[in-house]
N, CA, C and O of each residue as an XYZ file, in Angstrom:
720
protein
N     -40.535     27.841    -14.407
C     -40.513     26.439    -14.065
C     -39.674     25.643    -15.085
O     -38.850     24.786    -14.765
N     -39.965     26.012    -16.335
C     -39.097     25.455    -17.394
C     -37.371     25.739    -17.232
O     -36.404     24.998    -17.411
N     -37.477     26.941    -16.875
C     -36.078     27.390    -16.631
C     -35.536     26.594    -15.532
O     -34.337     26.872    -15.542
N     -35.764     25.709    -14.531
C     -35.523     25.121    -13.252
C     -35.287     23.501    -13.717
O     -34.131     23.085    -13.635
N     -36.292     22.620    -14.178
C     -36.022     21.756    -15.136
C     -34.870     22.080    -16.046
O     -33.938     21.337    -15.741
N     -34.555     22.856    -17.006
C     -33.506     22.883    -17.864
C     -32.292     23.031    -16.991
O     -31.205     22.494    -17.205
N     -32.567     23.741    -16.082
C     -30.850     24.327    -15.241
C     -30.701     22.549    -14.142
O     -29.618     22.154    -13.710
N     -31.824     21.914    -13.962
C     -31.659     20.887    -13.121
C     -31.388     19.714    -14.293
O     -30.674     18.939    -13.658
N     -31.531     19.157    -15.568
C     -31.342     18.020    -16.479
C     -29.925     18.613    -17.092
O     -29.518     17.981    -18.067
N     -29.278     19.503    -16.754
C     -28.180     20.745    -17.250
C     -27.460     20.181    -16.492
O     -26.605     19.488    -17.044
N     -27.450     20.198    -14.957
C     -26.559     19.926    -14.201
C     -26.225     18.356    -13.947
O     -25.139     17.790    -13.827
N     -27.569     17.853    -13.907
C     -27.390     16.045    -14.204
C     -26.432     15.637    -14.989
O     -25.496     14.854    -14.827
N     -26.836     16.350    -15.968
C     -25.876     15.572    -17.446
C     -24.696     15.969    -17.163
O     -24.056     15.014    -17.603
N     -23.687     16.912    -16.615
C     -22.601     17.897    -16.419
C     -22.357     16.498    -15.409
O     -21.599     15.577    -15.712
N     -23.236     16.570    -14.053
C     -22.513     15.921    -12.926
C     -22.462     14.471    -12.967
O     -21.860     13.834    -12.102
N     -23.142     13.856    -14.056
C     -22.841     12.442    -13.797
C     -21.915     12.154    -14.238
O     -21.186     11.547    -13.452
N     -21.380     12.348    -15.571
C     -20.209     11.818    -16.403
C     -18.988     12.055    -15.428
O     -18.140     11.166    -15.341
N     -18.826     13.574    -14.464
C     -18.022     14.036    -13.283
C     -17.768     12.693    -12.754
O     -16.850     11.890    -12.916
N     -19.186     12.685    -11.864
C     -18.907     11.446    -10.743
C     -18.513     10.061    -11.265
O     -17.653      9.383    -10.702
N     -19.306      9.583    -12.585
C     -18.610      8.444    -12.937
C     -17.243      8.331    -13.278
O     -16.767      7.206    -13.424
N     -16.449      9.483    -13.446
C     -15.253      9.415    -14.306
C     -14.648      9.350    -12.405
O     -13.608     10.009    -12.413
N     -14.784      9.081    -11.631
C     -14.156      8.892     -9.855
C     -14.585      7.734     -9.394
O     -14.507      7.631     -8.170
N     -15.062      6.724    -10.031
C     -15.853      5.719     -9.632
C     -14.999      4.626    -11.217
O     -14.760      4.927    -12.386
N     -14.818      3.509    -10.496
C     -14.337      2.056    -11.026
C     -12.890      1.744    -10.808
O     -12.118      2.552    -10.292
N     -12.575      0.665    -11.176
C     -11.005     -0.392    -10.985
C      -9.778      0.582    -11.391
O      -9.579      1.401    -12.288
N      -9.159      0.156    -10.443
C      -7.590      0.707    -11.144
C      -6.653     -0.272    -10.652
O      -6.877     -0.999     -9.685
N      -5.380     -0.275    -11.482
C      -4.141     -1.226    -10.597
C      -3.251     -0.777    -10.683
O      -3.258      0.295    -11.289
N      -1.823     -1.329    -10.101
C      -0.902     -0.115     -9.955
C       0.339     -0.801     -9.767
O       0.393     -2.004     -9.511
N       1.461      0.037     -9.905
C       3.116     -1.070     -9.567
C       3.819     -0.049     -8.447
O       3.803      1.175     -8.577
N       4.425     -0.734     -7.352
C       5.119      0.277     -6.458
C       6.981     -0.213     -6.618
O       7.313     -1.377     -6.845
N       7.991      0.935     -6.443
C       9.213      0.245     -6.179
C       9.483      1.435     -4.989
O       9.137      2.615     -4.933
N      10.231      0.602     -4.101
C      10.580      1.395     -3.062
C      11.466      0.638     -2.115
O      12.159     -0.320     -2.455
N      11.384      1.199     -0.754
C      12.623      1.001      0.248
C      11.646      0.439      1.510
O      10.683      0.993      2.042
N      12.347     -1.049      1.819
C      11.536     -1.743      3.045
C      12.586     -2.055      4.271
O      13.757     -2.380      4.076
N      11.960     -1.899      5.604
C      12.373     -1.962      6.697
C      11.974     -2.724      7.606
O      11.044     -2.283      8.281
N      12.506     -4.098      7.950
C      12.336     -4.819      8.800
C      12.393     -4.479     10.340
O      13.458     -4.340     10.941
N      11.164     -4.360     10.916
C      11.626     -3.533     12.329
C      11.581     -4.265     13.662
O      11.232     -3.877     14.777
N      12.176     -5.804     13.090
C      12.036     -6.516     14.441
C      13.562     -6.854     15.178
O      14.628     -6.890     14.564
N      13.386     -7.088     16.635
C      14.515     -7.326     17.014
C      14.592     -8.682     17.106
O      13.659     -9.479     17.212
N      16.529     -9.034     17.027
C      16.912    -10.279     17.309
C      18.241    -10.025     18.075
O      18.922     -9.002     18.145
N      18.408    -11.229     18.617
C      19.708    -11.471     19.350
C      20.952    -11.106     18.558
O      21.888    -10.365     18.860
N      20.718    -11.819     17.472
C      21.805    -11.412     16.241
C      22.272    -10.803     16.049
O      22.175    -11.377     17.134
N      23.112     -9.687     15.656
C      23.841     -8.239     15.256
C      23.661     -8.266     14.048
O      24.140     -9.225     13.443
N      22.880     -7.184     13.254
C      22.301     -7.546     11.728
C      23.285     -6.595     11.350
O      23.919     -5.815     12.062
N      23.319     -6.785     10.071
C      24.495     -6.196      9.565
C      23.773     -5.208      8.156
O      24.470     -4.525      7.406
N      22.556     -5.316      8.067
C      22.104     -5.289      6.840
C      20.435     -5.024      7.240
O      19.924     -6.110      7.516
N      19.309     -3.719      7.362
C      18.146     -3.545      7.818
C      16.859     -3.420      6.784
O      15.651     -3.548      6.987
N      17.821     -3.035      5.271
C      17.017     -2.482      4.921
C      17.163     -3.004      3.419
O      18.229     -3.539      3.114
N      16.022     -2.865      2.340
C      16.188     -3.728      0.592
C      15.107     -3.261     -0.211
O      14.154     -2.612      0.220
N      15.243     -3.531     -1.119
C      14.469     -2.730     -2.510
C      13.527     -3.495     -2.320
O      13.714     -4.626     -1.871
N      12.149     -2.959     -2.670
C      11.021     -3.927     -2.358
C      10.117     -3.141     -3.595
O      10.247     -1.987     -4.003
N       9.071     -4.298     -4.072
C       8.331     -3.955     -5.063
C       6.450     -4.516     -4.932
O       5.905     -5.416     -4.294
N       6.248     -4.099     -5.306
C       4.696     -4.348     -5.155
C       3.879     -4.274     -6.414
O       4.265     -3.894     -7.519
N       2.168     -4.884     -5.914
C       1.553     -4.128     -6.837
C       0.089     -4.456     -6.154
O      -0.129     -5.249     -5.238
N      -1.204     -3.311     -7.120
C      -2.254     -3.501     -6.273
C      -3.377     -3.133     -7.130
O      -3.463     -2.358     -8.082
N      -4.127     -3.817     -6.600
C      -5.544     -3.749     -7.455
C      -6.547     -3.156     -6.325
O      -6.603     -3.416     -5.123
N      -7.649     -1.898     -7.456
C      -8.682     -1.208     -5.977
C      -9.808     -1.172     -6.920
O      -9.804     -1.518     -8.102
N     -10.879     -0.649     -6.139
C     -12.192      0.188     -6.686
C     -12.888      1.369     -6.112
O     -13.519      1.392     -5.055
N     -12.689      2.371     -6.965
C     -12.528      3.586     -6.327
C     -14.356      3.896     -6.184
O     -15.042      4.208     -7.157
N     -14.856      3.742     -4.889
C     -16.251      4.010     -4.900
C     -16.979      5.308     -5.487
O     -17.714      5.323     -6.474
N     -16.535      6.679     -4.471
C     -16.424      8.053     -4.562
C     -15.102      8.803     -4.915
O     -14.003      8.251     -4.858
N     -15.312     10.248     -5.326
C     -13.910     10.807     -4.770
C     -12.936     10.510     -3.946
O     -11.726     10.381     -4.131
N     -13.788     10.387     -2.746
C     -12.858     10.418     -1.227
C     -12.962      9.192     -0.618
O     -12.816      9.128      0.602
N     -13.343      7.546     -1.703
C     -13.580      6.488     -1.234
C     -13.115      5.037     -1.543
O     -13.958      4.322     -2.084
N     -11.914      4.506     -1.282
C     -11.618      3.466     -2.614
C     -11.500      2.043     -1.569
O     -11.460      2.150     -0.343
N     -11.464      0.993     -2.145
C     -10.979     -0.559     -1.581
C      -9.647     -0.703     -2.192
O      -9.489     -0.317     -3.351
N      -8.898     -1.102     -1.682
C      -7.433     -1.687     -2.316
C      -6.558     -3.042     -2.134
O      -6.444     -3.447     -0.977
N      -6.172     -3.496     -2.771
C      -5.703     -5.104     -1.788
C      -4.189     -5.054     -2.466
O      -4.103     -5.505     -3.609
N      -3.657     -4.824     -2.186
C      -2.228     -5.228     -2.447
C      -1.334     -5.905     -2.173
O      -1.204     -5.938     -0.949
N      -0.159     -6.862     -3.009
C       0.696     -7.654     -2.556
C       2.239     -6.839     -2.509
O       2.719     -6.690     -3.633
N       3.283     -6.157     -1.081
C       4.743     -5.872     -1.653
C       5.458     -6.764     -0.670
O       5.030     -7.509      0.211
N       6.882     -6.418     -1.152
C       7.712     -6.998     -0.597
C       8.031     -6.176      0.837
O       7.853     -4.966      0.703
N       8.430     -6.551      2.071
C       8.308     -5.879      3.333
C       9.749     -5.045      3.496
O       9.889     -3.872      3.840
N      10.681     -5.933      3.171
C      12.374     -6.028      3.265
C      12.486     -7.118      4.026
O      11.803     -7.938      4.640
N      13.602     -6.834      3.763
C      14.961     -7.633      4.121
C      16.551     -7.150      5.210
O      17.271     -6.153      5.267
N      16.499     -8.841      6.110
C      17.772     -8.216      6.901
C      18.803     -9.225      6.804
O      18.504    -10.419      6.773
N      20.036     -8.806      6.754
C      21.321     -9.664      7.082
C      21.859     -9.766      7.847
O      22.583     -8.778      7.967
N      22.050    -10.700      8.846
C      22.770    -10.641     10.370
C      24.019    -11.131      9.720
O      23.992    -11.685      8.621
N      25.241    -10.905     10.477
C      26.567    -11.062     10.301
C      26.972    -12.075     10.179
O      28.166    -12.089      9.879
N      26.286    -13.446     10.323
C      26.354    -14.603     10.585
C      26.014    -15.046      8.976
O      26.020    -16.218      8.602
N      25.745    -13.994      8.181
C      25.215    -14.410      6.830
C      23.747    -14.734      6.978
O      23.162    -14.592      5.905
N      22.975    -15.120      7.958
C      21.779    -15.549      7.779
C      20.676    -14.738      7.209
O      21.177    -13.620      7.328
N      19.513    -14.545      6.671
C      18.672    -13.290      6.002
C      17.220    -13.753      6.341
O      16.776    -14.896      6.442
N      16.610    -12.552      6.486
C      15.003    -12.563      6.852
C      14.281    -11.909      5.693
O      14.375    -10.696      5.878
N      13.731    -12.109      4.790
C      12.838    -11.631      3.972
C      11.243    -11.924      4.206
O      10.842    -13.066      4.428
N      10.390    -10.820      4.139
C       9.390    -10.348      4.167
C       8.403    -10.086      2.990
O       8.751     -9.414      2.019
N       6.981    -10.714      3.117
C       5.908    -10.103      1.700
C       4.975     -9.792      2.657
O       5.053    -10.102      3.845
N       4.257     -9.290      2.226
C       3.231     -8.500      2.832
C       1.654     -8.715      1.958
O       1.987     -8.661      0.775
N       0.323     -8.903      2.009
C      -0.643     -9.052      1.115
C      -1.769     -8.026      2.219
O      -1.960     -8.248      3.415
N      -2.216     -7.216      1.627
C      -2.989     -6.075      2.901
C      -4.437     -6.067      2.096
O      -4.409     -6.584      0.979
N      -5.568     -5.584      2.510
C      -6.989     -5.140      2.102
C      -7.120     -3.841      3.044
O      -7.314     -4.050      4.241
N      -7.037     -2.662      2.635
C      -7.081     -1.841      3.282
C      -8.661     -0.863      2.450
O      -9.018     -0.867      1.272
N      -9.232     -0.186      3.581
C      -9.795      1.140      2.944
C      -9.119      2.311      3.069
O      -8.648      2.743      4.121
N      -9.054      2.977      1.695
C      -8.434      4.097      1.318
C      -9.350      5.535      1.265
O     -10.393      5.423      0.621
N      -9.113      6.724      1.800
C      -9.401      7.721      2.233
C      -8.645      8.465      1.513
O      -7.418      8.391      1.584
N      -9.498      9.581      0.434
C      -8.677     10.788      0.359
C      -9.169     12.280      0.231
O     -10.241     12.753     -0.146
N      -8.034     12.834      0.667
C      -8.864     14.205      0.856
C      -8.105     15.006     -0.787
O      -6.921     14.948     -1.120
N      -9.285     15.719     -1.572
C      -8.475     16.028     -2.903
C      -7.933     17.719     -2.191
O      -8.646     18.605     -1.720
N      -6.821     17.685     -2.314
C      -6.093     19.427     -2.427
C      -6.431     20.369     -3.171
O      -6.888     21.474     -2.879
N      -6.068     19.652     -4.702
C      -6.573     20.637     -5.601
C      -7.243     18.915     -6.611
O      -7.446     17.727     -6.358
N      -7.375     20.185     -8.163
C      -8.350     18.804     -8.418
C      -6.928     17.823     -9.250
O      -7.348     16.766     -9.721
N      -5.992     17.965     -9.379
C      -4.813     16.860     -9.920
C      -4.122     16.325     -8.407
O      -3.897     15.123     -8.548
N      -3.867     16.603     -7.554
C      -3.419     16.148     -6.272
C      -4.379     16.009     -4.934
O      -5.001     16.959     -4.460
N      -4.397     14.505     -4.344
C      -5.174     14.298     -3.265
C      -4.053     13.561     -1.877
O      -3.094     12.854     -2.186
N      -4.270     13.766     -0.933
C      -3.461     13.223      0.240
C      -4.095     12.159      0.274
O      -5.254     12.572      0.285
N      -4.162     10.697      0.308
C      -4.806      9.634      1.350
C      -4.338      8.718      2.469
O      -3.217      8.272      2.713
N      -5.482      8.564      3.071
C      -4.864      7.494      4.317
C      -5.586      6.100      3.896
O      -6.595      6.024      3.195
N      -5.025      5.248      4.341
C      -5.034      3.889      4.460
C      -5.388      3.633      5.981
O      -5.256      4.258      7.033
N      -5.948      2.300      5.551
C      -6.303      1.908      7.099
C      -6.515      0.066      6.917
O      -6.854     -0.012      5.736
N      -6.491     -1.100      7.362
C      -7.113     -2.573      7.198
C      -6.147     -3.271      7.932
O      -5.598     -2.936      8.983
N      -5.975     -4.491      7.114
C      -5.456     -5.302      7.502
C      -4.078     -6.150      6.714
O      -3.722     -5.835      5.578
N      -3.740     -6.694      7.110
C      -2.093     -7.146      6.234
C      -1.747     -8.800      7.056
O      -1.888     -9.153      8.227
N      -1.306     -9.454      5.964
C      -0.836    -10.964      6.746
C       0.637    -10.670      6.042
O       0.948     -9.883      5.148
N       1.092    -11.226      6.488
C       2.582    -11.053      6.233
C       3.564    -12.409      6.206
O       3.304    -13.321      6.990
N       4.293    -12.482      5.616
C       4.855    -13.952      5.614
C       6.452    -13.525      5.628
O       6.850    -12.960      4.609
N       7.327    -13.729      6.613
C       8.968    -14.137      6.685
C       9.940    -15.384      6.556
O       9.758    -16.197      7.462
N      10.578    -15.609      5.969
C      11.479    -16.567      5.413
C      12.834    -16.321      5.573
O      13.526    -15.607      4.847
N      13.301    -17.151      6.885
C      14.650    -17.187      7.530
C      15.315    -17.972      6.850
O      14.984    -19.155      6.765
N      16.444    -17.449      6.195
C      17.239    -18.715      5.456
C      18.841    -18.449      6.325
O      19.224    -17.365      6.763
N      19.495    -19.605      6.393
C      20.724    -19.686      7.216
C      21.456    -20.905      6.962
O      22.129    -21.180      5.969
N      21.258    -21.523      7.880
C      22.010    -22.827      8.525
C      20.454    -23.758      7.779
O      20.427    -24.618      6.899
N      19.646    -23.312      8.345
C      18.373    -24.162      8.070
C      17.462    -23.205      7.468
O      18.082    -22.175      7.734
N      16.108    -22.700      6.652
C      15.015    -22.392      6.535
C      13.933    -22.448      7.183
O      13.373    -23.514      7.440
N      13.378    -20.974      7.630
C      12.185    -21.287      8.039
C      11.501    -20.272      8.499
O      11.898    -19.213      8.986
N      10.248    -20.742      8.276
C       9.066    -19.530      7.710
C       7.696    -18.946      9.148
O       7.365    -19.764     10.006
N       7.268    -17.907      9.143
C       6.395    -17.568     10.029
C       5.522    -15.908      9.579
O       5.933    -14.899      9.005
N       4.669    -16.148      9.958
C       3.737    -15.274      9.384
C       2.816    -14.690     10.468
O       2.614    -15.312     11.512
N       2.168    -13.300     10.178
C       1.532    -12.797     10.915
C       0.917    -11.725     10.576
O       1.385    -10.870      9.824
N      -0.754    -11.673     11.386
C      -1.415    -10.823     10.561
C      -2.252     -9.724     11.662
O      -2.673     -9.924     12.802
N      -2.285     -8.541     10.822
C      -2.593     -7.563     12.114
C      -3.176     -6.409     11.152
O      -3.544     -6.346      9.979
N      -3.082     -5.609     12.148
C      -3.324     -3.390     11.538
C      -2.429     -2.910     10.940
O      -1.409     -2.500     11.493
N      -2.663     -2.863      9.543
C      -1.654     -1.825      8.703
C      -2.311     -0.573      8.250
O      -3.539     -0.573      8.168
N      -1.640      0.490      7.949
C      -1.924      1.668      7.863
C      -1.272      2.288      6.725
O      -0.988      1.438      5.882
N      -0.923      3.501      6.390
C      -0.475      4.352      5.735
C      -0.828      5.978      5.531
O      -1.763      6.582      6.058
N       0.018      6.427      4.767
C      -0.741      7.874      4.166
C       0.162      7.520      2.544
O       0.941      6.603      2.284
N      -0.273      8.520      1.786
C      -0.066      8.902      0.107
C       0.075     10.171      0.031
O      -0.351     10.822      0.985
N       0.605     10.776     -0.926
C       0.173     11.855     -1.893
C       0.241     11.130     -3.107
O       1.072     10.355     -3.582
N      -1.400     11.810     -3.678
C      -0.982     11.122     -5.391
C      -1.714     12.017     -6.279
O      -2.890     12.353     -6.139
N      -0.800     12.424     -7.338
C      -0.874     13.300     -8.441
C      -1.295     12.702     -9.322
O      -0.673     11.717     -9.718
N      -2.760     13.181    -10.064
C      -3.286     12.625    -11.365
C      -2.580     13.185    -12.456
O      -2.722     14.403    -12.567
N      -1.861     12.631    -13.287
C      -1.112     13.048    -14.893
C      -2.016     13.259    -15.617
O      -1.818     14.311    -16.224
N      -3.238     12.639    -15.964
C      -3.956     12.425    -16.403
C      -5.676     11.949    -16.105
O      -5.950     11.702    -14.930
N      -6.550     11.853    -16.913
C      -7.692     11.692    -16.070
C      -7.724     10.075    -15.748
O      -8.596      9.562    -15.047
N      -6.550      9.287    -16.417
C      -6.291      7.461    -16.201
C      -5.021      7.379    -15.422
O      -4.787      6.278    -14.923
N      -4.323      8.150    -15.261
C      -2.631      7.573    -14.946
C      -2.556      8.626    -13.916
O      -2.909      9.789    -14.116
N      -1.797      7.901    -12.135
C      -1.739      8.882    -11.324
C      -0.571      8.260    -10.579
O      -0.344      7.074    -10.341
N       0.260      9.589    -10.207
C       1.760      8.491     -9.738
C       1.264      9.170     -8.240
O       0.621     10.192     -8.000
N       1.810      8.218     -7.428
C       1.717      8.030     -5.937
C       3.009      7.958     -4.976
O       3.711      7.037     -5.394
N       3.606      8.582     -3.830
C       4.237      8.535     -3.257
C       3.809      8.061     -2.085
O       2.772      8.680     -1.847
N       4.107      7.033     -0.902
C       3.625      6.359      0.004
C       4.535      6.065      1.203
O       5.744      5.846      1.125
N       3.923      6.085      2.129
C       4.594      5.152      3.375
C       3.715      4.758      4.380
O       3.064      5.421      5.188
N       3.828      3.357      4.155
C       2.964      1.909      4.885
C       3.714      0.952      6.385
O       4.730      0.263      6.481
N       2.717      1.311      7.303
C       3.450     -0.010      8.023
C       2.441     -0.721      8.219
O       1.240     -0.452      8.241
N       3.215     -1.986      8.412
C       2.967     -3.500      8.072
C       3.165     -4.044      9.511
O       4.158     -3.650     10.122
N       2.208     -5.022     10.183
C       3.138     -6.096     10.966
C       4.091     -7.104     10.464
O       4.190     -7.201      9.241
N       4.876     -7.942     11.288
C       5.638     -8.285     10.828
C       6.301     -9.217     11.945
O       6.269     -8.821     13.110
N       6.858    -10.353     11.657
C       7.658    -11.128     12.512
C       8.496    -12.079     12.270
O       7.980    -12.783     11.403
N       9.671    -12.551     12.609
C      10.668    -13.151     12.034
C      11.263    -14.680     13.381
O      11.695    -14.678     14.534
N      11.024    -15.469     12.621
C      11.270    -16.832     13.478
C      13.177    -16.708     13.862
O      13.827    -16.053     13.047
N      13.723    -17.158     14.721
C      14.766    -16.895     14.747
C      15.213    -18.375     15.920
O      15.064    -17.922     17.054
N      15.621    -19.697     16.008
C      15.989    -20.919     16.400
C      14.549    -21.207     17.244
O      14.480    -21.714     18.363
N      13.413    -20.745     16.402
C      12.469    -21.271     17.212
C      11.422    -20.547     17.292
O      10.238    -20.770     17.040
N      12.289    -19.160     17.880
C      11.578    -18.017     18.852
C      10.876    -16.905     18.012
O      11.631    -16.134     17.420
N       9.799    -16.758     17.908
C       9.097    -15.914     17.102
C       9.221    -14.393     17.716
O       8.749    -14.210     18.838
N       9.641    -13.648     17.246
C       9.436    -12.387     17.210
C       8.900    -11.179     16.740
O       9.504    -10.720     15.771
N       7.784    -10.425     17.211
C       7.247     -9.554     16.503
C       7.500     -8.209     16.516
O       7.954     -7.494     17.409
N       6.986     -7.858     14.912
C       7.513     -6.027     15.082
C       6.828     -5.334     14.177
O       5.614     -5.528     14.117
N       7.295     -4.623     13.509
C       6.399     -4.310     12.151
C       7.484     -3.732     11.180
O       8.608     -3.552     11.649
N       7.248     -3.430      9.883
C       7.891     -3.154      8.350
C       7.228     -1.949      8.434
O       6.153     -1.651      8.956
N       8.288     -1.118      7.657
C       7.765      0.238      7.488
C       8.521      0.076      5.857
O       9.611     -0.457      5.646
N       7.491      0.772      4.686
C       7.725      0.588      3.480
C       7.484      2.135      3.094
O       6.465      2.742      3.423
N       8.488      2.669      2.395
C       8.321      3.770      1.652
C       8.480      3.658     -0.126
O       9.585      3.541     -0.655
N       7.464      3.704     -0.745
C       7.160      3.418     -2.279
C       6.923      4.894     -2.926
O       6.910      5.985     -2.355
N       6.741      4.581     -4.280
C       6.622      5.677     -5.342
C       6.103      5.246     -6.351
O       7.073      5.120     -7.098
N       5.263      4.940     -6.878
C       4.276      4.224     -7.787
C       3.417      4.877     -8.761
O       3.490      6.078     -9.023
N       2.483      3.940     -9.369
C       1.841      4.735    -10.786
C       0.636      3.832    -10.605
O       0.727      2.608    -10.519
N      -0.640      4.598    -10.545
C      -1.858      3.601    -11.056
C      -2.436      4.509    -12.129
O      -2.433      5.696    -12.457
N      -3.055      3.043    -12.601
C      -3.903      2.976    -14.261
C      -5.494      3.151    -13.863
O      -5.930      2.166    -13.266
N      -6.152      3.883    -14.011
C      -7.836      4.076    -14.053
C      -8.174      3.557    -14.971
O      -7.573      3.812    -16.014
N      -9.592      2.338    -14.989
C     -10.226      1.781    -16.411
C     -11.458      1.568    -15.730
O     -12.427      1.112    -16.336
């Protein structure tokens, strides 16, 4: 009986420090490549722009986190010179399945509002908010520092002499989060 107690306050002590060290805040910086995927009358000359982000989560379980992040969506240039730029602000729940124990796949899943800013002849702005998604792979360096490879779509819509148009942003990033 003693032996069952010792092998059970044995494994407590082993498994909590485990589980707590998968559990609390992390934040993170993304740079990557954004894609505006709406149509216009226009002939764009220009689809795609460096976009940057960043994001704050709380990782519940292993396989369980909250995340809210703000990136940039991209950017387009129609021939006319005029440009559509895109931000994006999402709350998603994050899902991951671990591979081994330094690399896990995750999916994303929530929501995203999105804001576009037509500049041209005149300025002007329109926003829209919907289902964003994703998947990851992300490699832990360390038991605090884990770099992430990603691709997110976003809704998305771009005002154009009036006429609102919707579509969605597709963002491919490469990033680093901090565990504390």
């Amino acid at each position: 009986m003693i032996k069952k107690i010792a092998a059970v306050v044995l494994l407590s002590v082993v498994a909590v420090p485990a589980f707590a060290a998968n559990e609390g805040f992390y934040v993170g910086g993304t740079l990557g490549s954004g894609k505006l995927g709406v149509t216009s009358n226009i002939a764009l000359s220009k689809t795609s722009d460096f976009v940057y982000g960043g994001l704050f989560g709380y990782q519940y379980s292993p396989n369980l986190a909250v995340e809210m992040q703000f990136t940039g969506i991209g950017k387009t240039t129609a021939v006319n010179s005029s440009t559509a730029k895109g931000d994006a602000l999402s709350l998603v729940a994050v899902g991951a399945l671990p591979i081994t124990r330094n690399f896990e796949l995750l999916g994303k899943l929530g929501a995203a509002s999105t804001k576009t800013t037509t500049a041209g002849f005149t300025s002007q702005g329109t926003s829209r908010t919907g289902l964003t998604y994703g998947i990851a792979a992300q490699y832990s360096v360390s038991q605090s520092i884990a770099v992430r490879l990603g691709w997110d779509s976003y809704p998305a819509a771009v005002l154009n002499a009036g006429i609102k148009t919707n579509g969605n942003a597709n963002v491919i990033s490469v990033g680093a989060v901090f565990k504390f």
